[in-house]
C-alpha angles and dihedrals in degrees: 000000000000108000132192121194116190127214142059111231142073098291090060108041082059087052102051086044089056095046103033081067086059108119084218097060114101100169134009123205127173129191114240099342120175130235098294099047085052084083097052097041150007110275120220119179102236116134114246085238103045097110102179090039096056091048090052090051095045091045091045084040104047091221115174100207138023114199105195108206095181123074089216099069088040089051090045097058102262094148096042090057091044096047091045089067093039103260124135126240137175110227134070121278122257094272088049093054093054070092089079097013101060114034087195107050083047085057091048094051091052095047088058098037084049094236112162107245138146121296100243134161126216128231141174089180119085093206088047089054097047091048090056094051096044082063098032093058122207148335104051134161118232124201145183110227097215139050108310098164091240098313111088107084121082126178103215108198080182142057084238098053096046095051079046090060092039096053098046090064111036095029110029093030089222096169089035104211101359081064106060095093115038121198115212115199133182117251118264116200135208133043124012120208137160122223138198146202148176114234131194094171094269109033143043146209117209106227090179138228145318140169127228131192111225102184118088101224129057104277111035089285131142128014135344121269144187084262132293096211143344142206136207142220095033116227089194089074104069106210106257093062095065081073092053095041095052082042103046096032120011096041095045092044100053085044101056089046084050098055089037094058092250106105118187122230124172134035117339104203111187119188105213146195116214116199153162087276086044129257117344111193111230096182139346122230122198104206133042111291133243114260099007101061080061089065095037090055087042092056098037118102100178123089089255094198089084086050084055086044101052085045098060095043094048102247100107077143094079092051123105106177116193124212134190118254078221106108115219138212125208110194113192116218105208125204108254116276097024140176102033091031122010109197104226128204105042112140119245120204137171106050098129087063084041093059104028088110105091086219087066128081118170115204114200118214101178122032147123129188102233093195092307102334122103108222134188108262096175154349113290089034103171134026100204094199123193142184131213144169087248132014082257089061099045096045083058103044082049092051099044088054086051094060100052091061118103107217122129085176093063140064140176141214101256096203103058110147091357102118096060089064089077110128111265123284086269082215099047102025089217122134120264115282095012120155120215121230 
């Protein structure tokens, strides 16, 4: 098969290494790639959102199957154009994608799939919005309805804060179009996963979970990111809740879409709040996330381009997908002063000591090869990736790799995955921070 995979991050560049490994690949391209994917893959410098561009390449180019890693082609339509001229792609139409593109169609669709979520109200009017907030109290939890690349949701603990956030959208137009409409939620409190799962518009396959940090700094501490680090699996989500969350959340979800006339194909990704009620959805994605797709490849042991396959063709029912009992740490290196203003261009050296432990695979997210050196493109710029027998294993294989990359542009988070290396609840025996179903 000829295979394009679109797309240029982390999240990519472990997916074109997965599939690249597929006995069924011929050729791999990826649109536009960076410099790491350039070694699993041929690079070719179409935009990921450059709908009309990225056609044109799949028709010159007879590719079988386009597998689309960002939300903002998916939103844009990209299936929709390839399947209109009969080539097969992996992601959810447009309308599908309304799931991620639209926090409040994706709100909709849980009240009237009866999905447990938390109680918000939607405003295009800042004083409306203010007003809301003055009689709600604090915390709340502000976001823009719309794509923010990460970077549209604040969780505002004071009055100041939350005008702030809701200034920045509907005033000063901060996220442009994606901040029109604001959602404001209450606050849900306990345990934060992300889970994922396969999708052919009327079935599902569970992938499993992972966790992701979103604050930049050790602790939980300063702005939201894209994500410094993920886990997986995540010992937070005791086994017995993965059935109630594919049968109180994924099902309903995909089945809603279905009856609607919006069926869902590709990867369902819920963030998710599980507490002391069970999980509470906060958002739905509709893609792998970054940096959580980097631990799931690294923990997959199946060739997942049949998976893709069966997805797309609707008979997700014939799939069986195998995964390492390892678990597996992803920790992200930043360019220096992200994420409000990423230096670019900083050169990056030692990653083939960094990643001369099998055990060890860095994803880069960001990069350019600027005539043999590897330079800083962007904010979150590797994904150092590590397996181990136990969390604690896999935290100290990452970290050691960290540690071997020569980079005074960059810097990490130091505590990924620490936390859950408490010593077990001595009533529950449950490890720290479990949730139970």
């Amino acid at each position: 098969m000829r295979v394009l995979l679109v797309g240029s991050g982390g999240r990519e560049h472990a997916l074109a290494w997965a599939i690249a490994a597929s006995p069924l690949v011929d050729r791999l391209y990826c649109a536009p790639g960076n410099a790491g994917i350039a070694a699993e893959a041929e690079c070719v410098p179409i935009s990921a959102s450059d709908i009309a561009g990225l056609v044109a390449f799949a028709k010159r180019e007879a590719i079988d199957f386009v597998v689309i890693g960002p939300e903002a082609p998916l939103v844009l339509g990209l299936v929709d154009a390839l399947e209109s001229v009969g080539i097969a792609a992996f992601g959810p139409t447009s309308a599908a994608a309304r799931l991620e593109g639209s926090k409040s169609f994706a709100k909709e669709i849980c009240r009237r799939a009866g999905i447990a979520t938390a109680a918000h109200r939607g405003f295009h009017d800042p004083a409306a919005a203010k007003a809301y907030i003055a009689a709600h109290g604090m915390p709340v939890v502000i976001k823009a309805d719309g794509l923010a690349a990460g970077k549209g949701v604040v969780v505002a603990t004071d009055r100041a804060a939350a005008d702030h956030a809701v200034d920045a959208a509907l005033v000063e137009r901060r996220f442009g179009a994606a901040g029109m409409e604001i959602v404001v939620e209450d606050f849900v409190a306990g345990e934060e996963v992300s889970f994922f799962a396969l999708c052919d518009g009327s079935t599902a396959l569970p992938l499993g979970a992972a966790q992701d940090f979103k604050r930049v700094g050790d602790g939980g501490i300063g702005p939201n990111t894209g994500g410094m680090g993920a886990i997986s699996p995540a010992p937070p989500l005791a086994a017995a809740l993965e059935g109630r969350i594919m049968d109180r959340i994924i099902l309903p979800a995909i089945g809603t879409m279905e009856a609607e006339g919006h069926a869902f194909k590709g990867v369902l990704y819920a963030g998710l709040m599980l507490t002391a009620e069970g999980p509470k959805l906060l958002e739905f994605n509709v893609r792998f996330g970054d940096p959580e797709c980097q631990v799931l490849m690294m923990r997959l042991m199946s060739d997942p381009l049949p998976a893709l396959l069966a997805a797309h063709d609707g008979v997700l029912r014939q799939v069986d997908l195998r995964w390492r009992e390892d678990h597996a740490v992803c920790v992200v290196m930043a360019a220096q002063g992200y994420p409000a203003a990423p230096q670019h261009g900083s050169e990056i050296r030692g990653l083939d000591r960094a990643a001369a432990d099998p055990a060890v695979k860095i994803f880069h997210a960001a990069t350019r090869d600027d005539a043999g050196r590897l330079v800083a493109e962007g904010g979150r710029v590797l994904g150092v990736t590590a397996l181990g027998a136990d969390l604690a294993q896999a935290r100290t294989r990452a970290y050691a790799a960290v540690d071997r990359i020569d980079w005074p542009g960059g810097f990490c988070r130091r505590d990924i995955g620490g936390k859950l290396l408490q010593p077990a609840d001595p009533v529950t025996g449950l490890p720290a921070g479990t949730v139970r179903p």
